[in-house]
gemmi code that builds the backbone of each chain (N, CA, C; Angstrom):
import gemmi

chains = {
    "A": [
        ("UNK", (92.864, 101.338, 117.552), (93.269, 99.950, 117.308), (93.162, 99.640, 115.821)),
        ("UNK", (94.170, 98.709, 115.400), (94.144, 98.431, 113.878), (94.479, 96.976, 113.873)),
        ("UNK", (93.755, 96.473, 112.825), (93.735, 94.831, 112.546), (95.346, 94.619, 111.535)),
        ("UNK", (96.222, 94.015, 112.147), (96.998, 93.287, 111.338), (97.060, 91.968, 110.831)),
        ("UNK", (96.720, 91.919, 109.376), (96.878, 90.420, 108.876), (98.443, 90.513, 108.210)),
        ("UNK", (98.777, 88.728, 108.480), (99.727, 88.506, 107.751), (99.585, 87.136, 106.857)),
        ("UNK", (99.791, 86.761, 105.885), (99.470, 85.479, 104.889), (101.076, 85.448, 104.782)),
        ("UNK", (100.953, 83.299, 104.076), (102.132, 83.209, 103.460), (103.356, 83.046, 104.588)),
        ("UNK", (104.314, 83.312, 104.177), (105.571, 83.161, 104.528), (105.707, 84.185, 105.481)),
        ("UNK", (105.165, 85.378, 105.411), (105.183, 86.605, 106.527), (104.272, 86.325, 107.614)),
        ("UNK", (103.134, 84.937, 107.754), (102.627, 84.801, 108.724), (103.257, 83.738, 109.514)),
        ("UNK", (104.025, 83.132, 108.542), (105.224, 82.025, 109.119), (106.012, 82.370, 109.861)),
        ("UNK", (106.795, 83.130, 109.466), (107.900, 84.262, 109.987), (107.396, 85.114, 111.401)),
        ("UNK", (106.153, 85.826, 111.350), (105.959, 86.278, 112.509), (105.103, 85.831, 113.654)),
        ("UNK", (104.298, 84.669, 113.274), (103.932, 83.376, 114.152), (102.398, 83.552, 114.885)),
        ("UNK", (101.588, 84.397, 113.771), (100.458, 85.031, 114.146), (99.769, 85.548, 112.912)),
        ("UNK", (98.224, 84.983, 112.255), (97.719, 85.282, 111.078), (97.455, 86.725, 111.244)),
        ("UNK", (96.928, 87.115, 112.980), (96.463, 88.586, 112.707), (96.802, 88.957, 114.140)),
        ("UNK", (96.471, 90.142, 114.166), (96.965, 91.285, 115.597), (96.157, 92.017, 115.178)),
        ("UNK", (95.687, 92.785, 116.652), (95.328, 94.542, 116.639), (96.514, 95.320, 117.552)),
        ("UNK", (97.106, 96.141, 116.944), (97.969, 97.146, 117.587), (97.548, 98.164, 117.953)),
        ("UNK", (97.952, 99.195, 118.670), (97.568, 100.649, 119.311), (99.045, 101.255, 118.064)),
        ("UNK", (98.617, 102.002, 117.484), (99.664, 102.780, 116.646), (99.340, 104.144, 116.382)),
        ("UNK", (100.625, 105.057, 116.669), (100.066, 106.916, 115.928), (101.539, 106.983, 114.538)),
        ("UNK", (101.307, 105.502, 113.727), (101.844, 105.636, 112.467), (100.875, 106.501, 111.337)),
        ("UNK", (101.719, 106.931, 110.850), (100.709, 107.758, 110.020), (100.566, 106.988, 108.783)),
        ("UNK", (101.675, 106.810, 108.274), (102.232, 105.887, 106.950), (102.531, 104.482, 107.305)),
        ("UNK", (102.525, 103.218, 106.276), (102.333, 102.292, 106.095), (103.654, 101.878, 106.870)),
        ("UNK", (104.663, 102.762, 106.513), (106.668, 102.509, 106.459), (106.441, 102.953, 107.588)),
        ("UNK", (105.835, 104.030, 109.093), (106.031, 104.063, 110.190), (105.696, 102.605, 110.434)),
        ("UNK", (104.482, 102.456, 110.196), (104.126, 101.097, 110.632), (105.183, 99.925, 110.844)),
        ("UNK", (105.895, 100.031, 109.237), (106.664, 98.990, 109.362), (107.656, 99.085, 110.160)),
        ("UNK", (108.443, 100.080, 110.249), (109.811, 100.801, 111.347), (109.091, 100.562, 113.088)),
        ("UNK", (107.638, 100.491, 113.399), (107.416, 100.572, 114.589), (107.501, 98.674, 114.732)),
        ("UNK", (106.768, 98.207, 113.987), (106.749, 96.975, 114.312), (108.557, 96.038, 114.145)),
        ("UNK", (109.136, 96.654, 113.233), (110.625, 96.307, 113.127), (110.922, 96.380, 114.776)),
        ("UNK", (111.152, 97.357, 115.275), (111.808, 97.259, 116.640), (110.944, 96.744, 117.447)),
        ("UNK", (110.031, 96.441, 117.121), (109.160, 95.702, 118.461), (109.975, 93.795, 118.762)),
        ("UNK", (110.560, 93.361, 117.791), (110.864, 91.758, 118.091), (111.822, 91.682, 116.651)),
        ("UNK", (112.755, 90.424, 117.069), (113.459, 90.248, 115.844), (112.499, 89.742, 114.685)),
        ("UNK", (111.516, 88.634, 115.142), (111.333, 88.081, 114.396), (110.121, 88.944, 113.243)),
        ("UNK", (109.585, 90.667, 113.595), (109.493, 91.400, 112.827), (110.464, 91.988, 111.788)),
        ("UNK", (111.249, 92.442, 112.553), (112.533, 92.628, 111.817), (113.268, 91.835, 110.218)),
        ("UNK", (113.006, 90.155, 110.754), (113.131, 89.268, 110.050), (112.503, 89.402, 109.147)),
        ("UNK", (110.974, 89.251, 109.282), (109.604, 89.287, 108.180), (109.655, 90.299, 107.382)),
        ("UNK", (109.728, 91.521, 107.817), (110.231, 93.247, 107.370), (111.869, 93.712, 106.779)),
        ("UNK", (112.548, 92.493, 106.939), (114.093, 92.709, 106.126), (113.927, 93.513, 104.313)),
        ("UNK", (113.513, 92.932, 104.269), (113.486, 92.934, 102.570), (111.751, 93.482, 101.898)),
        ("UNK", (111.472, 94.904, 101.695), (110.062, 95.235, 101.678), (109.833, 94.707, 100.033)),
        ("UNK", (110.735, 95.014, 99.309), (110.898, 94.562, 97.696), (109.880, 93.749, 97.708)),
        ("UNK", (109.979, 92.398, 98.585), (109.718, 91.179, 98.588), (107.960, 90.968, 99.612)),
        ("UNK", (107.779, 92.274, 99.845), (106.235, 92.138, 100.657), (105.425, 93.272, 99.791)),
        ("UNK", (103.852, 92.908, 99.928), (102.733, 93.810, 99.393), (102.195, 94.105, 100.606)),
        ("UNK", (101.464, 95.068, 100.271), (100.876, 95.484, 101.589), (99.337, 96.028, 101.282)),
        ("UNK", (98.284, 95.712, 101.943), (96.520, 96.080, 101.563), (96.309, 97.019, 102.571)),
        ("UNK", (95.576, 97.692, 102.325), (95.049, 98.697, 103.581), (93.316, 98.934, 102.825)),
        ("UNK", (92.883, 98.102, 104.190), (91.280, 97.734, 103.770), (91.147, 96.559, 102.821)),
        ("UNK", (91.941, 95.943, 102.553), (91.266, 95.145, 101.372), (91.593, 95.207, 99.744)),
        ("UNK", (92.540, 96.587, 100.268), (92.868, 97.267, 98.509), (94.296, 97.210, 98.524)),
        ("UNK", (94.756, 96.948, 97.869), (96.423, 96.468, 97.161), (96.813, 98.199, 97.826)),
        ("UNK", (97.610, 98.248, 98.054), (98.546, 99.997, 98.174), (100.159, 99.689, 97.929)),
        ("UNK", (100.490, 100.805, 98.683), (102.007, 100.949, 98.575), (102.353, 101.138, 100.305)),
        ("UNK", (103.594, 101.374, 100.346), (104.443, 101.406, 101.660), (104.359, 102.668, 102.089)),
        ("UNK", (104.397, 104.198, 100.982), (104.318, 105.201, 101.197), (102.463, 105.841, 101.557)),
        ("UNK", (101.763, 104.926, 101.229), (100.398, 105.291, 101.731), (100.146, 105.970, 102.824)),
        ("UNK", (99.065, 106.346, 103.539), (98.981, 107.023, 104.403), (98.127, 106.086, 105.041)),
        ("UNK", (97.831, 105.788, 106.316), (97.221, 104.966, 107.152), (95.411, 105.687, 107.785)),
        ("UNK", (95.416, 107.113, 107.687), (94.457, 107.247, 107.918), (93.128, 106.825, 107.752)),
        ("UNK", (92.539, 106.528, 109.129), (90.934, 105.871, 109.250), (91.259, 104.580, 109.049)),
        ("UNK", (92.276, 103.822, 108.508), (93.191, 102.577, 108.257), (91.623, 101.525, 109.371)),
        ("UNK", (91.256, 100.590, 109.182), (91.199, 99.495, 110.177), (91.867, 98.280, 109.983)),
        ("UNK", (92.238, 97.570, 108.905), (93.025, 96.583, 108.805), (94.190, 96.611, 107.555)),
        ("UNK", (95.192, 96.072, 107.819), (96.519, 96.108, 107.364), (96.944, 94.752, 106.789)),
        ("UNK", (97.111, 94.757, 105.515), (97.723, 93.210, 105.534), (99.214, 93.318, 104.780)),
        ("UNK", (99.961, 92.038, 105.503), (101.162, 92.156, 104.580), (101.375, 90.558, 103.952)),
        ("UNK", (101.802, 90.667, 102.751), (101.918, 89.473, 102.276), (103.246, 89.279, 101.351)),
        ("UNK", (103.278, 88.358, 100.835), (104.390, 87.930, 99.686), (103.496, 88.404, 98.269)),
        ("UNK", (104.242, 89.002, 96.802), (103.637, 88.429, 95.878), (102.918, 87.686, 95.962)),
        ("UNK", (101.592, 88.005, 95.010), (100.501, 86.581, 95.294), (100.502, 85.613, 93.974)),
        ("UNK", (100.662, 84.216, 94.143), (100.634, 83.306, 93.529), (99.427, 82.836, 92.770)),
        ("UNK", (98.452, 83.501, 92.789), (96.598, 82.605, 91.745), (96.769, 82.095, 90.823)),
        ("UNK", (96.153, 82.020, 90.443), (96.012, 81.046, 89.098), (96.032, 79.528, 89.078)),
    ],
    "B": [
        ("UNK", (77.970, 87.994, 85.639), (78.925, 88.004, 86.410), (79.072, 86.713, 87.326)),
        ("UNK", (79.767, 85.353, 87.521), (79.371, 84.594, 88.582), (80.852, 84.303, 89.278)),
        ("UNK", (81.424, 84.889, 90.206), (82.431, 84.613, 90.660), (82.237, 83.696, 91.818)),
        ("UNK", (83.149, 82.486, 92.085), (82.779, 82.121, 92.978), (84.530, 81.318, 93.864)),
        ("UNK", (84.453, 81.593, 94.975), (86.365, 81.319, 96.144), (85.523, 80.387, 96.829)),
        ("UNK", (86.111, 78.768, 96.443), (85.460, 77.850, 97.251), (86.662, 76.830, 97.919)),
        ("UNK", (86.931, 76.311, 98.905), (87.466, 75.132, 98.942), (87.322, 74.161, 98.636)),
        ("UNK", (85.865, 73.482, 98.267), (85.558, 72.476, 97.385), (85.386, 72.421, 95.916)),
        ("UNK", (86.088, 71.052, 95.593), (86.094, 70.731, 94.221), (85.066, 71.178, 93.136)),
        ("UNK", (85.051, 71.351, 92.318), (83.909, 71.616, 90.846), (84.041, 70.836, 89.792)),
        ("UNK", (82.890, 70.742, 89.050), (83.366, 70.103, 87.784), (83.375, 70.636, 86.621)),
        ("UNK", (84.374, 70.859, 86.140), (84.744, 72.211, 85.273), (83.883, 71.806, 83.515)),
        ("UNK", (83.759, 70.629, 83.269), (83.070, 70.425, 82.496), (81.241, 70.983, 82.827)),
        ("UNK", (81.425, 70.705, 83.539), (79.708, 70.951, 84.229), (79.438, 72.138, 83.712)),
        ("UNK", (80.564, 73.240, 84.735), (80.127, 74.453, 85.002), (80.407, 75.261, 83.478)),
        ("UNK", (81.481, 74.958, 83.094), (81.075, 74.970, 81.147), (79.716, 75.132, 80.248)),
        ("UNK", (79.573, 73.658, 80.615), (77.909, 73.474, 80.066), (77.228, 74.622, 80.501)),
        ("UNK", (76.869, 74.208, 81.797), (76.007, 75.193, 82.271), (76.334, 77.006, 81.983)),
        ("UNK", (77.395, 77.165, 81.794), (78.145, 78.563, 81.624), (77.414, 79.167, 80.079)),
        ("UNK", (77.805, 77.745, 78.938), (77.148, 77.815, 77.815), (75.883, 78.240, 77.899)),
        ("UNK", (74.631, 77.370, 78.752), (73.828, 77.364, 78.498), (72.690, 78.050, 79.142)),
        ("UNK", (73.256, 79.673, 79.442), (72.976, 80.380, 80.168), (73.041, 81.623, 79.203)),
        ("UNK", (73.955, 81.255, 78.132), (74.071, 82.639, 77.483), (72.893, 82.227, 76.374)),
        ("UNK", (72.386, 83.431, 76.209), (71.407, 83.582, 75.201), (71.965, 84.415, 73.391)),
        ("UNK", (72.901, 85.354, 73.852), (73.034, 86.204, 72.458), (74.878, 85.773, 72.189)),
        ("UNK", (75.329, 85.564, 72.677), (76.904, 84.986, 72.227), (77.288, 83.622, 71.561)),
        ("UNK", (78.160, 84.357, 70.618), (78.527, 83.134, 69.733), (79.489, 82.752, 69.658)),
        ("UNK", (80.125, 83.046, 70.974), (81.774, 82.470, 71.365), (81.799, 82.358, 72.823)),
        ("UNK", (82.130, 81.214, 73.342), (83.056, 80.769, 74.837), (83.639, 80.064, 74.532)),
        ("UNK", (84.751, 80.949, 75.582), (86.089, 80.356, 76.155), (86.254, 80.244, 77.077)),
        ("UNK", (86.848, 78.826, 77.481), (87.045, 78.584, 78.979), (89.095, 78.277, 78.858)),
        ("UNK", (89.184, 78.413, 80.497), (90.535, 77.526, 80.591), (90.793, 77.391, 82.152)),
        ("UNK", (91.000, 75.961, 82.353), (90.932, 75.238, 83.532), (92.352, 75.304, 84.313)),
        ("UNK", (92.860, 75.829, 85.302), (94.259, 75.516, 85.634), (94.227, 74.007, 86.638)),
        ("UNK", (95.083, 73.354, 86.495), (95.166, 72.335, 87.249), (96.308, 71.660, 88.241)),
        ("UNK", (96.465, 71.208, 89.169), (97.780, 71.281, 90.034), (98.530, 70.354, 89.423)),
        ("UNK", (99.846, 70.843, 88.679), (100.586, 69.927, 88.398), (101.828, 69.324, 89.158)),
        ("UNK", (102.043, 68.333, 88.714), (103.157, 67.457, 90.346), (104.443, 68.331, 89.778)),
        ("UNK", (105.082, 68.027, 90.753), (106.570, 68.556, 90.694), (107.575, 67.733, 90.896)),
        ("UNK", (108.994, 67.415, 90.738), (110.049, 66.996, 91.231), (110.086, 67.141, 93.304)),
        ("UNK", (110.241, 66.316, 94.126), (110.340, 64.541, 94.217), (109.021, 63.957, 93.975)),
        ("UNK", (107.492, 64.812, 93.637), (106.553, 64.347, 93.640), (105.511, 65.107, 94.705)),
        ("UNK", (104.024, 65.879, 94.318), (103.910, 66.727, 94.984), (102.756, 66.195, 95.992)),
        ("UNK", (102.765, 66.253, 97.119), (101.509, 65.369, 98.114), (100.816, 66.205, 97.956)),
        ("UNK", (100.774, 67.439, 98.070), (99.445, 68.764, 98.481), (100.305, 69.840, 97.850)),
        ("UNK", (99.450, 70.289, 97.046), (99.356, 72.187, 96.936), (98.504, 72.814, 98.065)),
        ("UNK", (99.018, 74.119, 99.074), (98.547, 73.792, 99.890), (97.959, 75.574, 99.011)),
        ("UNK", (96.497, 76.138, 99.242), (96.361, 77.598, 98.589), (95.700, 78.786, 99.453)),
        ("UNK", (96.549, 78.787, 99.727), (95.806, 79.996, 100.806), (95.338, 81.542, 100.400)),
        ("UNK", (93.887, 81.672, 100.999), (94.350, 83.512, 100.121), (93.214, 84.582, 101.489)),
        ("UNK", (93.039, 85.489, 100.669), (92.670, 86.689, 101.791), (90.818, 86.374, 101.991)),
        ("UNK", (90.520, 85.823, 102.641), (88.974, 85.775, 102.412), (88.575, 87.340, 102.820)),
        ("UNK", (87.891, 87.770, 101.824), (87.082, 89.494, 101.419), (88.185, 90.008, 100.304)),
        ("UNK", (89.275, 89.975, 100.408), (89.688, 90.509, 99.387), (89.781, 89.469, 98.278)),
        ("UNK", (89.984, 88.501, 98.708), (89.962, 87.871, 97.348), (88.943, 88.064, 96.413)),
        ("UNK", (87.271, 87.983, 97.441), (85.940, 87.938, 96.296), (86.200, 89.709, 95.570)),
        ("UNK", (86.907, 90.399, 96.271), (86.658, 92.261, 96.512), (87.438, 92.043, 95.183)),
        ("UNK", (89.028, 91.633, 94.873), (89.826, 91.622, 94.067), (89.239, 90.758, 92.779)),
        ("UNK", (88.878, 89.786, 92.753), (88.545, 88.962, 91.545), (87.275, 90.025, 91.041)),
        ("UNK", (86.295, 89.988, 91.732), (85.161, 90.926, 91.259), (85.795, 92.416, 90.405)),
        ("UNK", (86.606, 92.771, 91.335), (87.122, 94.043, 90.197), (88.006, 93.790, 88.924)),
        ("UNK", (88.324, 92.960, 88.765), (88.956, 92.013, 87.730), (88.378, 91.391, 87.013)),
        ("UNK", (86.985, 91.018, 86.910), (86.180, 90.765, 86.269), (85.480, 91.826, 85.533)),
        ("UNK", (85.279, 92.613, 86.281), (84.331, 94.092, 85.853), (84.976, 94.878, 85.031)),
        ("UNK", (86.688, 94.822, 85.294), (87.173, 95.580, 84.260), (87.219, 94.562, 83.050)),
        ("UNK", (87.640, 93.369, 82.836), (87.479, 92.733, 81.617), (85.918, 93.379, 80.742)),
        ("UNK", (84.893, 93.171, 81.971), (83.693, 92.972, 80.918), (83.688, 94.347, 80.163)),
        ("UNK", (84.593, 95.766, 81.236), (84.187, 96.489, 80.648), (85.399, 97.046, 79.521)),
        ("UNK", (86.559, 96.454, 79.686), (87.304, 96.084, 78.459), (86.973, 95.971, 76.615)),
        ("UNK", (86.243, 94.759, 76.758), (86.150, 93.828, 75.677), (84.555, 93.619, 75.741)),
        ("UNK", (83.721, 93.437, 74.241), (82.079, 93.100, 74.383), (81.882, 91.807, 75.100)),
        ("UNK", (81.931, 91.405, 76.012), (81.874, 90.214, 76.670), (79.737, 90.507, 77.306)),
        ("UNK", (79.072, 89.235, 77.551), (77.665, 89.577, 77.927), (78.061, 88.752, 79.041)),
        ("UNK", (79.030, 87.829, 79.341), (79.205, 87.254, 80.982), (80.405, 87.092, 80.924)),
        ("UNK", (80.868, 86.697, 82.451), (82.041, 85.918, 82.452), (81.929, 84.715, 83.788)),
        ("UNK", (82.650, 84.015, 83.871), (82.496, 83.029, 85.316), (84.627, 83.118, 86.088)),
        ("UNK", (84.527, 83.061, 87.051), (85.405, 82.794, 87.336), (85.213, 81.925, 88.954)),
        ("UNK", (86.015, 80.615, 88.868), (86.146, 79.876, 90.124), (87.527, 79.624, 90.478)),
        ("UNK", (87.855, 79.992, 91.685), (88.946, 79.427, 91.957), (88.778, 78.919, 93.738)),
        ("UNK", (90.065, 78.294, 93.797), (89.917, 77.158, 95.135), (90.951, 77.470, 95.932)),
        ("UNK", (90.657, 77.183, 97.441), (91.952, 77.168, 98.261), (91.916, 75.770, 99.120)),
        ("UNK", (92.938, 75.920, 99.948), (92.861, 74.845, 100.970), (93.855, 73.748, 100.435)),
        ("UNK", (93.456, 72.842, 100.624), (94.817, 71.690, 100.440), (94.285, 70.605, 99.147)),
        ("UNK", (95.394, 71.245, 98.137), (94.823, 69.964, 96.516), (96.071, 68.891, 96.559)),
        ("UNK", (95.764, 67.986, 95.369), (96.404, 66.476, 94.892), (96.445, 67.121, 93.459)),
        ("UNK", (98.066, 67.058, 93.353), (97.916, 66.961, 91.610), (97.001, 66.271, 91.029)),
        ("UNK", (96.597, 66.879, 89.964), (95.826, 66.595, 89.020), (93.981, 66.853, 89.499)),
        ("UNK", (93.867, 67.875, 90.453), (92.979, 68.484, 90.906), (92.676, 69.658, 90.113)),
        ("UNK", (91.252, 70.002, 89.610), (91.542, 71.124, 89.318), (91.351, 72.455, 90.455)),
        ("UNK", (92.515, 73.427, 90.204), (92.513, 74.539, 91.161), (91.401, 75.689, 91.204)),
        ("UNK", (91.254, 76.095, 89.586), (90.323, 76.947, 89.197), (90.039, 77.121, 87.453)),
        ("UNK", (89.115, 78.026, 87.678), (88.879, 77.898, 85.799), (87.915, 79.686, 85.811)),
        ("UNK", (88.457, 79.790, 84.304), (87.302, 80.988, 83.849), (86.498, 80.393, 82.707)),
        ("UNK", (85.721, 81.387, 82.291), (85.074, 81.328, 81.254), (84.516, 82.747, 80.523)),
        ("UNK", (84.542, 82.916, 79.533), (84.133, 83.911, 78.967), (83.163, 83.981, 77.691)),
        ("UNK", (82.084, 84.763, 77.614), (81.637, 84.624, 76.655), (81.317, 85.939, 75.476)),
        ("UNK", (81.298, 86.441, 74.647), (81.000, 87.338, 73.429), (80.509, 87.279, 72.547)),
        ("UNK", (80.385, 87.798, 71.666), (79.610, 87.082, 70.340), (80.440, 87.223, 69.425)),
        ("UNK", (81.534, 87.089, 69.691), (82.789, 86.602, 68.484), (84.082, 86.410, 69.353)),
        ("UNK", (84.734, 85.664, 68.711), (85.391, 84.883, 69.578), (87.260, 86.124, 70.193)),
        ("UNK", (87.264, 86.889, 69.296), (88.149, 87.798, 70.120), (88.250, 88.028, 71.305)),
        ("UNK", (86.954, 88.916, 71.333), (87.345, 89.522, 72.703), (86.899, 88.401, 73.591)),
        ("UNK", (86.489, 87.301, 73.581), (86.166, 86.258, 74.895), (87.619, 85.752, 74.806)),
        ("UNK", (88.639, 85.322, 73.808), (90.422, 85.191, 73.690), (90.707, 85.978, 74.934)),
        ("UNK", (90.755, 86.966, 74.281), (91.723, 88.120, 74.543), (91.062, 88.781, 76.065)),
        ("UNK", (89.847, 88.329, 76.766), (89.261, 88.594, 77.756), (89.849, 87.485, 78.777)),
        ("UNK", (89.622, 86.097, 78.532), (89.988, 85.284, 78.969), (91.841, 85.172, 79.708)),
        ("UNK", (92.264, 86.086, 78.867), (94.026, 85.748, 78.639), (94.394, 87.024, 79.975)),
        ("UNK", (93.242, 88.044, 79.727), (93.356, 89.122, 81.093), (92.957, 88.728, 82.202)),
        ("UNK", (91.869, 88.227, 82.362), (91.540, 87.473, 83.558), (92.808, 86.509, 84.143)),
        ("UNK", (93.156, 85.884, 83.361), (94.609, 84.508, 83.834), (95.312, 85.491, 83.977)),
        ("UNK", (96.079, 86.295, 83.377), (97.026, 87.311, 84.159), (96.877, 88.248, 85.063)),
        ("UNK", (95.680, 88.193, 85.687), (95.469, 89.425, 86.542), (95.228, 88.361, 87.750)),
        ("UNK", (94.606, 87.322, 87.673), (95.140, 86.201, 88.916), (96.048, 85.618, 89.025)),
        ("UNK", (96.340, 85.390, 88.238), (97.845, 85.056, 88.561), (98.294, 86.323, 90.002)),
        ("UNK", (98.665, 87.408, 89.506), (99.451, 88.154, 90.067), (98.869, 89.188, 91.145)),
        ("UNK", (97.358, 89.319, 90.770), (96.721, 89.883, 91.814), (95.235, 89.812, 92.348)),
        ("UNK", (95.251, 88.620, 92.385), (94.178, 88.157, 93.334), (95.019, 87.378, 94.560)),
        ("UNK", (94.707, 87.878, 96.127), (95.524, 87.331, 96.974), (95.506, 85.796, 97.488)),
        ("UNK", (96.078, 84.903, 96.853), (96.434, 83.437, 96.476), (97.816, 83.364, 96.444)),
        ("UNK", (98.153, 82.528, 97.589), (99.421, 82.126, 97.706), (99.716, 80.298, 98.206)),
        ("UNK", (100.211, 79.952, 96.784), (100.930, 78.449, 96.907), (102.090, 77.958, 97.268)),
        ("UNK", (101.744, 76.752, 98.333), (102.354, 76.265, 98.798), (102.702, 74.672, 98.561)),
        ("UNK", (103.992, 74.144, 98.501), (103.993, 73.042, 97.751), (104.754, 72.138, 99.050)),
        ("UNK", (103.773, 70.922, 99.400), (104.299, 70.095, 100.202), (104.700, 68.794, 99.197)),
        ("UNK", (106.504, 68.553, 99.133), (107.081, 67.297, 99.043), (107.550, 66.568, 99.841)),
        ("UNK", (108.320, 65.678, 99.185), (109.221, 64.502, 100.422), (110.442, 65.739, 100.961)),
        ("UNK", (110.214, 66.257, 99.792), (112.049, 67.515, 100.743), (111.398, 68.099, 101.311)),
        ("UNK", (109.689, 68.809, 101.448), (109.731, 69.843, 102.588), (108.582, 70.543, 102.191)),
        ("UNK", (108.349, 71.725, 102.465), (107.588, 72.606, 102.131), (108.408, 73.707, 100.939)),
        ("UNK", (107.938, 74.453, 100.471), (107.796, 75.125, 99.631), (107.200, 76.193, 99.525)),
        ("UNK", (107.197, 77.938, 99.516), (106.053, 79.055, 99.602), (106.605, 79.062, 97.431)),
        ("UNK", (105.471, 78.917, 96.804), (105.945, 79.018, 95.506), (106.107, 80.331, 94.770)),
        ("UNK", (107.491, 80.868, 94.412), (107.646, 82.268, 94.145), (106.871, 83.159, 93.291)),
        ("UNK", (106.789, 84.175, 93.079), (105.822, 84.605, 91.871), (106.954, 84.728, 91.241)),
        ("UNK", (106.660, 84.659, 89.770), (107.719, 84.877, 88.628), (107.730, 86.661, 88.143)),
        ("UNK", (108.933, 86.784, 87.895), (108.932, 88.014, 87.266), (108.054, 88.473, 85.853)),
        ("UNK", (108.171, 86.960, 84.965), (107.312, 87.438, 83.809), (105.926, 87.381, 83.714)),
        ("UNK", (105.068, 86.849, 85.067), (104.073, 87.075, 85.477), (103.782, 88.457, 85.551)),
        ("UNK", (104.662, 89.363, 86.475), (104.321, 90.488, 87.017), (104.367, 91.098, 85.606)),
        ("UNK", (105.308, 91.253, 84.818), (105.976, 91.735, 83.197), (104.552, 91.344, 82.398)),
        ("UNK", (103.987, 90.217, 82.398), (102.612, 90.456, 81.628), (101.523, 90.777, 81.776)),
        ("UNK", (101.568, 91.786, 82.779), (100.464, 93.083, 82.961), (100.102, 93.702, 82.548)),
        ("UNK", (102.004, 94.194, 81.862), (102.261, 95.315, 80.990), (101.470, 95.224, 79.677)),
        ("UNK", (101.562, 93.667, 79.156), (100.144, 93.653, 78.021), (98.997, 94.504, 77.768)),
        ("UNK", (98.574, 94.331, 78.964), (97.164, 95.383, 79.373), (96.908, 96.644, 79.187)),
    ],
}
model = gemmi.Model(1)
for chain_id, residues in chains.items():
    chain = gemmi.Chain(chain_id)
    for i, (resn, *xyz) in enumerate(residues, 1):
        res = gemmi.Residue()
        res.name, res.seqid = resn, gemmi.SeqId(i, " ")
        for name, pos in zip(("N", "CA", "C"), xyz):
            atom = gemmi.Atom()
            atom.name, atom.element = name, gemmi.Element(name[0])
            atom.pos, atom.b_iso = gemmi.Position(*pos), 0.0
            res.add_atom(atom)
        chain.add_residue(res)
    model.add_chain(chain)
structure = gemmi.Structure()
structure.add_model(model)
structure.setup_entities()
C-alpha cells in the first residue's frame, strides 16, 4: 500500500487530498499511466505532466524516479511560497 | 536556526527585535517581510495551502544550505498558511552576519528558494471567483542565480 497526496488544483481536479493504492508500479510514470486509466477525472489531473511536481517521501523528485520502498507520493502544481 | 509554518499571525517587527537581540557576534541583519497584496476586482482571502512535513523538511534544508553558503551565525524564517486579508503579513526571513553581504545576498536565496520550492500554493478568492496563482517562469529562471 502507498499513500497518495494531492495539493492545489490536482486535489481539485481529482476530488480527494489523499489515497492509499495497491500498486506493482515501479516508476513514478507507471504510477501515473496506472492511475490515468483508472477514471477520467485522473486522466484530466495527469493531462499535462510539464505542469505537475511530484515528492516521493517528502523529497521533490522526477517522473522517471523509481518508486521503490516508496510510502507516500505527492503530486502537485509548481509551488507558489513566498 | 528558527524556522517556524504557522497559521497564525506574527508580528514581524517583534520577531525582528527579538531576532536582533539574540545575536551576540553579528554586525548585520536583514530582514524582509512578504505581505498579501490585493488584486484587481479586490482580493477577500489569499487562501495558502502547503505540505505539512515537507514544508518544515524543505524550508529547513533551505536554510542549512544558505547558512552553509554565506558566514551567516543565524537565520529565522516564518511563513503562514490558511486563509489571509490583504495587507496581512504572509511570511518573513531574517538573516544575520557580521557584515552585511552575505546576510544581502543570504536573504535574496532564501526568497528565491521559497518562492519556488517550499510546497506553498496560493490561492486567490475574488468577486470573479477563485484563482490557483501560477508560478512564474522567472521565478523558476532565478535559481539559476545560485
Amino acid at each position: 500500500m502507498i499513500d497518495i497526496l494531492y495539493f492545489a488544483w490536482v486535489r481539485e481536479r481529482i476530488g480527494v487530498p489523499k489515497e492509499q493504492i495497491e500498486t506493482k508500479a515501479a516508476t513514478v510514470m507507471e504510477l501515473v499511466e496506472e492511475l490515468r486509466s483508472r477514471e477520467e477525472r485522473y486522466a484530466v489531473a495527469f493531462s499535462d505532466l510539464e505542469a505537475l511536481r511530484v515528492a516521493i517521501d517528502q523529497e521533490l523528485s522526477d517522473f522517471d524516479a523509481q518508486l521503490s520502498g516508496a510510502r507516500e507520493i505527492a503530486f502537485f502544481p509548481p509551488m507558489t511560497g513566498g | 536556526m528558527d524556522i517556524r509554518v504557522q497559521d497564525s499571525d506574527f508580528d514581524a517587527g517583534g520577531e525582528l527585535n527579538s531576532f536582533t537581540a539574540r545575536q551576540t557576534n553579528a554586525g548585520a541583519v536583514v530582514s524582509f517581510t512578504g505581505i498579501v497584496r490585493d488584486v484587481e476586482p479586490g482580493l477577500s482571502v489569499m487562501e495558502i495551502e502547503h505540505y505539512p512535513g515537507m514544508t518544515e523538511a524543505a524550508i529547513t534544508k533551505i536554510a542549512e544550505e544558505a547558512m552553509s553558503r554565506w558566514a551567516l551565525s543565524d537565520c529565522l524564517v516564518i511563513h503562514r498558511f490558511g486563509n489571509l486579508k490583504p495587507g496581512e503579513d504572509i511570511m518573513m526571513v531574517a538573516t544575520a552576519s557580521a557584515h552585511r553581504a552575505d546576510a544581502f545576498a543570504a536573504a535574496d536565496f532564501l526568497m528565491d528558494y521559497l518562492k519556488s520550492r517550499a510546497p506553498f500554493w496560493k490561492k486567490e478568492h475574488t468577486a470573479d471567483g477563485t484563482d490557483w496563482v501560477a508560478a512564474k517562469d522567472e521565478d523558476e529562471a532565478a535559481l539559476k542565480r545560485w
